[in-house]
BATOR-583349 format. One record per residue: residue number from 1; chain; x, y, z of N, C-alpha, C, CB in turn. Coordinates in pm, whole numbers, plus 50000, padded with zeros to 5 digits. Glycine has a CB too. Example, Ala and Ser with C-alpha at 12.3 -4.5 7.8 and 13.67 -1.06 7.14 Angstrom:
<nodes>
NODE tipa nupa   n.u   n.v   n.w  ca.u  ca.v  ca.w   c.u   c.v   c.w  cb.u  cb.v  cb.w
NODE    1    A 51319 49431 50780 51230 49550 50780 51320 49670 50780 51131 49553 50905
NODE    2    A 51285 49775 50708 51367 49894 50714 51290 50003 50787 51408 49940 50572
</nodes>
This chain:
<nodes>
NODE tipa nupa   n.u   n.v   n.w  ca.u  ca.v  ca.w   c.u   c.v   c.w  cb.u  cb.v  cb.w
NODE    1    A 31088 58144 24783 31210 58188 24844 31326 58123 24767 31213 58152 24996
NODE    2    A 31443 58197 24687 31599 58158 24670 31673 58184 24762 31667 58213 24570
NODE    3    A 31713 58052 24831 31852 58030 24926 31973 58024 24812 31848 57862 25031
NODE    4    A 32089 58078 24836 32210 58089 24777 32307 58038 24825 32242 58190 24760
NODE    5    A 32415 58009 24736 32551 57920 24782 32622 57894 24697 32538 57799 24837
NODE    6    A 32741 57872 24728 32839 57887 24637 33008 57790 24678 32851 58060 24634
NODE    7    A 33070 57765 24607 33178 57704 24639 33294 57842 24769 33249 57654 24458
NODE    8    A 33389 57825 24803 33454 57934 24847 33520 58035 24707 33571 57871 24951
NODE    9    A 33517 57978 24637 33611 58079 24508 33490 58137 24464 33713 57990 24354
NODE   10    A 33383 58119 24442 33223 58148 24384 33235 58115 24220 33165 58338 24410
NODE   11    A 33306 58009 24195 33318 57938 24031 33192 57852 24018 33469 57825 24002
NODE   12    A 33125 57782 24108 33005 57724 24131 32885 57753 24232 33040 57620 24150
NODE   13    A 32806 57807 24158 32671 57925 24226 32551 57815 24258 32593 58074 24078
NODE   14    A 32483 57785 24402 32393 57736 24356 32226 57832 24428 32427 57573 24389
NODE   15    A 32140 57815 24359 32006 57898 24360 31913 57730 24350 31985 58044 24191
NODE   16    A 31882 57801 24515 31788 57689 24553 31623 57731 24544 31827 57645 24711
NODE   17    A 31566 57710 24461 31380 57761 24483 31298 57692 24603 31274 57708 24330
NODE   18    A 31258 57750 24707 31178 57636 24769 31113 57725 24839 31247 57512 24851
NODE   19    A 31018 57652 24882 30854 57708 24962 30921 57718 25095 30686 57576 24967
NODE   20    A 31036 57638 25158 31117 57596 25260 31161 57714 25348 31231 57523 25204
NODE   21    A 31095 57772 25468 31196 57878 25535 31380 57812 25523 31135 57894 25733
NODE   22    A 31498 57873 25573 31581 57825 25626 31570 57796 25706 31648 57856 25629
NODE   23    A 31532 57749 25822 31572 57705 25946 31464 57594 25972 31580 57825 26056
NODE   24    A 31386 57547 25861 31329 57396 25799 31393 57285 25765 31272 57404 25689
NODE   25    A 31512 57342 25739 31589 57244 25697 31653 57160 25804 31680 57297 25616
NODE   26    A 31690 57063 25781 31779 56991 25868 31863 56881 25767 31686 56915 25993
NODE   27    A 31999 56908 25738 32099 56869 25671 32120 56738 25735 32210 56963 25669
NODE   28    A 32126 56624 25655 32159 56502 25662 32322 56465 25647 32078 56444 25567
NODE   29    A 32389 56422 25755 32590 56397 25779 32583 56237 25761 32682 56448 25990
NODE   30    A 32615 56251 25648 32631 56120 25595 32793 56080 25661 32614 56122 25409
NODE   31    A 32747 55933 25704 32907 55881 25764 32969 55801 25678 32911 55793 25900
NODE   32    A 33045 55857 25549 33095 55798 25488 33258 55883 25475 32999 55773 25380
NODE   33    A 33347 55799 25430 33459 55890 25438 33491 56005 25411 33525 55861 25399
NODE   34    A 33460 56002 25205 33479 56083 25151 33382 56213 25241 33459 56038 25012
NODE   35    A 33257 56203 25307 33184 56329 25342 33259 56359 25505 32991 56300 25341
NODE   36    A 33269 56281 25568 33330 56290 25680 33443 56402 25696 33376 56167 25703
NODE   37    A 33530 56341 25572 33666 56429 25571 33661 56540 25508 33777 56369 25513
NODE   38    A 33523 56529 25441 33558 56700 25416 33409 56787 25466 33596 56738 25210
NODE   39    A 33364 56697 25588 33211 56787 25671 33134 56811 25607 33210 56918 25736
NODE   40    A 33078 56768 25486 32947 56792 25371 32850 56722 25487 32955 56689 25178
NODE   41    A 32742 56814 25480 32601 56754 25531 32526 56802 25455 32550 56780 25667
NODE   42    A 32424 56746 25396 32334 56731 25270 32200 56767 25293 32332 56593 25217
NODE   43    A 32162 56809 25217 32017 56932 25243 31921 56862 25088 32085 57184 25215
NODE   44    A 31779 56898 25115 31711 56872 24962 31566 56871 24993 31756 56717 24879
NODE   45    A 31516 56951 24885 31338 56964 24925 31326 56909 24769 31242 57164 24973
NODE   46    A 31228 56764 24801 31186 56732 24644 31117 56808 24565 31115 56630 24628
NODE   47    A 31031 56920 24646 30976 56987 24574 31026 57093 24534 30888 57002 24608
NODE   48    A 31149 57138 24526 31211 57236 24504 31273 57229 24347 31303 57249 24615
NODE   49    A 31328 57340 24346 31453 57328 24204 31591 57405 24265 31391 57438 24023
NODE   50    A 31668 57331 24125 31785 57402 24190 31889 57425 24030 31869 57281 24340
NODE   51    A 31897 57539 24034 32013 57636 23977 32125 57612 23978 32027 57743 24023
NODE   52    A 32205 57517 23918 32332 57505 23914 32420 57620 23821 32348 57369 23871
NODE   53    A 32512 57688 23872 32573 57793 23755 32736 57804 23753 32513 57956 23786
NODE   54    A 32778 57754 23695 32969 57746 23701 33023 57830 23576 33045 57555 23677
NODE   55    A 33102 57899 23621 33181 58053 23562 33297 57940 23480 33275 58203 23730
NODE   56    A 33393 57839 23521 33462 57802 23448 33460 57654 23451 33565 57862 23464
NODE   57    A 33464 57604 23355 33416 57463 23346 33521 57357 23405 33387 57431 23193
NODE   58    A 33632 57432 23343 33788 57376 23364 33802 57332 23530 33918 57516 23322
NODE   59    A 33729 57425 23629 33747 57423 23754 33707 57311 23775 33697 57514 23826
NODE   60    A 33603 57235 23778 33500 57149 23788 33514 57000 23750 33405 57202 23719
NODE   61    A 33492 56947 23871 33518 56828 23890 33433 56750 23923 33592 56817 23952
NODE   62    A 33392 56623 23874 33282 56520 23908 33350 56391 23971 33195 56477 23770
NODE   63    A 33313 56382 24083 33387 56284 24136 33269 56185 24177 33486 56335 24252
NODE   64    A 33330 56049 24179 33208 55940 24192 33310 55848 24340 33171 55816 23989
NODE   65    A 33201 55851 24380 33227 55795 24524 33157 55634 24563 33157 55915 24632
NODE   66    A 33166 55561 24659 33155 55477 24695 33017 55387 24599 33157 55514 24829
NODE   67    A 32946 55397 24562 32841 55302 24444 32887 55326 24329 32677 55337 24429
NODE   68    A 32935 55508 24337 32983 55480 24171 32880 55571 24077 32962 55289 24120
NODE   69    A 32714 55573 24152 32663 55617 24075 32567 55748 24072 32628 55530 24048
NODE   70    A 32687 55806 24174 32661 55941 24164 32744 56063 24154 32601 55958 24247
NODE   71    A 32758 56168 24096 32851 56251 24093 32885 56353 24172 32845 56287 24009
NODE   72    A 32948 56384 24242 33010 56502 24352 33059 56598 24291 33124 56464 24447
NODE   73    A 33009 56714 24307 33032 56834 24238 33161 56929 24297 32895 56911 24244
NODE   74    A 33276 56892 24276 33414 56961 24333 33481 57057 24304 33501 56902 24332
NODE   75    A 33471 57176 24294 33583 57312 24260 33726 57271 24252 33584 57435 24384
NODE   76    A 33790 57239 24118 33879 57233 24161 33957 57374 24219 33924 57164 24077
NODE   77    A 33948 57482 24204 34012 57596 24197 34021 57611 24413 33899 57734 24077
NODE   78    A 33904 57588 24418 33942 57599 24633 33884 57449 24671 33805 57767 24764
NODE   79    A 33840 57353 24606 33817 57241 24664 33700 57242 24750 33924 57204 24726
NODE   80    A 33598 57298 24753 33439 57316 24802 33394 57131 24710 33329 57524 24705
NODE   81    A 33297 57073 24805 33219 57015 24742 33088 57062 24773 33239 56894 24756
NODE   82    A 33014 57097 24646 32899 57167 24680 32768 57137 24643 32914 57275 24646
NODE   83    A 32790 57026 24577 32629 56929 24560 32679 56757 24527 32509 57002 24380
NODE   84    A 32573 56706 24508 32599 56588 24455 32478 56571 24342 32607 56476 24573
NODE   85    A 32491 56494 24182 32349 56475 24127 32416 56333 24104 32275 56581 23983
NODE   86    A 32279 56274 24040 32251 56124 24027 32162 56167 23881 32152 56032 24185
NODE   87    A 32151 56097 23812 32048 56098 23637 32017 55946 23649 32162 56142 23440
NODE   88    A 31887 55951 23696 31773 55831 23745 31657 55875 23615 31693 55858 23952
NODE   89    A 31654 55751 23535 31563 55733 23444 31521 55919 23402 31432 55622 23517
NODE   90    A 31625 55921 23321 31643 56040 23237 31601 56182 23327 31545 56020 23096
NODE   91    A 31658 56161 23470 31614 56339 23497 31720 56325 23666 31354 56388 23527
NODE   92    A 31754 56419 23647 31855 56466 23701 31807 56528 23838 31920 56554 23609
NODE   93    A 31877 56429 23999 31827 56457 24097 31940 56530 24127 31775 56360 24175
NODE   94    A 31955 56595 24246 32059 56636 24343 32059 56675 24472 32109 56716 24305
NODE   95    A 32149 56671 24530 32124 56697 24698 32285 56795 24738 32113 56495 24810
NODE   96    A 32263 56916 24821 32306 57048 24832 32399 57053 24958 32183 57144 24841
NODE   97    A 32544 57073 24964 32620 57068 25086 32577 57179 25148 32768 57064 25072
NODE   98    A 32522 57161 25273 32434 57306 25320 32545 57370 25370 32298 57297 25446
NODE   99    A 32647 57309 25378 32807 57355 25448 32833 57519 25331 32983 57174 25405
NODE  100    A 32803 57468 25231 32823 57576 25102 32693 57655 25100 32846 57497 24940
NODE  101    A 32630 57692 25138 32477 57783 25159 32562 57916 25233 32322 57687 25295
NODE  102    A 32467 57998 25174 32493 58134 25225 32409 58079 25393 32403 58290 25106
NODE  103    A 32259 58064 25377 32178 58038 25503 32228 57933 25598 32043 57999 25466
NODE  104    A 32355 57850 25621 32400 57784 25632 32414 57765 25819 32488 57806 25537
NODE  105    A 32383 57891 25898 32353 57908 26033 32270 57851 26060 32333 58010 26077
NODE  106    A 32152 57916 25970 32012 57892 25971 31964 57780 25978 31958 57933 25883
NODE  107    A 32023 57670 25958 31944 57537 25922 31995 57443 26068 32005 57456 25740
NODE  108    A 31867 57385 26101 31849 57279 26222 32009 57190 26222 31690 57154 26182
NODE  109    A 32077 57159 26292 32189 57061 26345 32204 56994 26219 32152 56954 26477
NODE  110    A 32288 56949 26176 32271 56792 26162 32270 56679 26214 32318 56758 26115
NODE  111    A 32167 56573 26081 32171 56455 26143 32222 56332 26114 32082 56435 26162
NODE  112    A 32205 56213 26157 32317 56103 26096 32262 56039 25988 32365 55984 26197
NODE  113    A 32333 56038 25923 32256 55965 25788 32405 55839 25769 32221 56116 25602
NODE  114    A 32333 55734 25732 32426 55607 25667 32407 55586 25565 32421 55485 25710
NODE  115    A 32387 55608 25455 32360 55583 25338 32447 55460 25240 32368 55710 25293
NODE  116    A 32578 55450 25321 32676 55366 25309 32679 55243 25289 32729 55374 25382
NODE  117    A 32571 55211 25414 32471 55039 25443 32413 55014 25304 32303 55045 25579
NODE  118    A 32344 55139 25210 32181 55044 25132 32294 55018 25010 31972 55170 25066
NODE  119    A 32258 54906 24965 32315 54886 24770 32279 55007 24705 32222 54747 24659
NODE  120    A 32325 55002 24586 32328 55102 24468 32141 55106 24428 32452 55028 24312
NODE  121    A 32103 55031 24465 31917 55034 24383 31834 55092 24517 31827 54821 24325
NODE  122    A 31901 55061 24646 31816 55107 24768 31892 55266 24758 31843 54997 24941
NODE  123    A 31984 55297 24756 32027 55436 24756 31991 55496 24640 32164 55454 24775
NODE  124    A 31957 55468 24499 31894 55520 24395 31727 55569 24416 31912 55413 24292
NODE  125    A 31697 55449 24461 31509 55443 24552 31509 55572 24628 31473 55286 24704
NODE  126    A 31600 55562 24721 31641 55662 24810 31547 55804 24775 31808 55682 24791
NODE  127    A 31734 55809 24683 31748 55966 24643 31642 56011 24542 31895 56000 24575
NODE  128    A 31534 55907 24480 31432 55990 24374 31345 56045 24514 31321 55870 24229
NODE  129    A 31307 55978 24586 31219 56026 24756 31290 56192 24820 31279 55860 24923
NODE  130    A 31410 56154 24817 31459 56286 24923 31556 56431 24825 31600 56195 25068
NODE  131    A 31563 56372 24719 31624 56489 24619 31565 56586 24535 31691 56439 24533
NODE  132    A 31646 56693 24501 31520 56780 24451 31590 56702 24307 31506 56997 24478
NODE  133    A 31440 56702 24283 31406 56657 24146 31420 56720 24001 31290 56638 24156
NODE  134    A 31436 56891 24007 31416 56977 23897 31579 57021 23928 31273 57104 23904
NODE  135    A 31633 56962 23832 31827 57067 23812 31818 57131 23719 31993 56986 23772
NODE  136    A 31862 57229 23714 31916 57283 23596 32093 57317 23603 31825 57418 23571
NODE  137    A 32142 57336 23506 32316 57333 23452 32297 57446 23409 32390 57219 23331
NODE  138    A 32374 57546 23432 32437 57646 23321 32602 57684 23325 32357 57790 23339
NODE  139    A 32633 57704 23252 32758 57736 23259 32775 57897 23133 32851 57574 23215
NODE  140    A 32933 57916 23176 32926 58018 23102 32896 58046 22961 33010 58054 23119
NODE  141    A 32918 57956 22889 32850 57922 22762 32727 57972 22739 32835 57794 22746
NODE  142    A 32644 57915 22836 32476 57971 22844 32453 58098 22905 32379 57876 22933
NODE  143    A 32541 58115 22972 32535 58263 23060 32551 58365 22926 32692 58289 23200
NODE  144    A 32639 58396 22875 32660 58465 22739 32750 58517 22774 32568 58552 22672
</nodes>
């Protein structure tokens, strides 16, 4: 099954692969500011992959938040944050604002997540456990 999603402008596409019905999921609301204030609750099947695809590069913004050592994926063009990745011993995790999912009804409540509490090596530990593990990047370059 591909679940779909996208920023609000659709400059950043994401194509989620997973064995996962929608309504398996249950999005993790991290209580940290930056997610608070803008309602990201975070979704991720390790066994999955995920399709990253951005139309203009220029839009696109990586923002690093509270450890520092991970990147937030931001439109600049409507301001969607619509994933987050981390590059843990050469491979590239990420975790999916289910807020930005087309299936986005579909998925169980959210729940509370603190992630805020662990250091930078317990939240790295973390995210190789709960992130999908397989990213891929394309941009228009690769698109043709």
């Amino acid at each position: 099954m591909v679940l779909h999603g996208s920023c609000r402008c659709g400059n950043i596409h994401l194509a989620l692969s997973t064995d996962m019905e929608a309504a398996a999921f249950t999005p993790r609301a991290c209580d940290c500011d930056f997610c608070v204030e803008r309602g990201a609750a975070w979704m991720s099947d390790p066994a999955a992959s995920l399709s990253l695809t951005v139309k203009n590069r220029d839009d696109l913004e990586l923002q690093k938040q509270g450890s520092e050592t991970a990147d937030f994926w931001v439109c600049k063009a409507c301001g969607t944050v619509v994933c987050v990745t981390a590059d843990l011993n050469g491979r590239r995790f990420a975790t999916i604002n289910a807020r930005a999912m087309d299936d986005r009804h579909s998925f169980q409540a959210p729940v509370p997540a603190s992630p805020k509490l662990l250091a930078a090596d317990e939240k790295q530990a973390r995210w190789a456990k709960l992130w999908i593990g397989c990213v891929t990047v394309r941009d228009a370059l690769s698109i043709g």
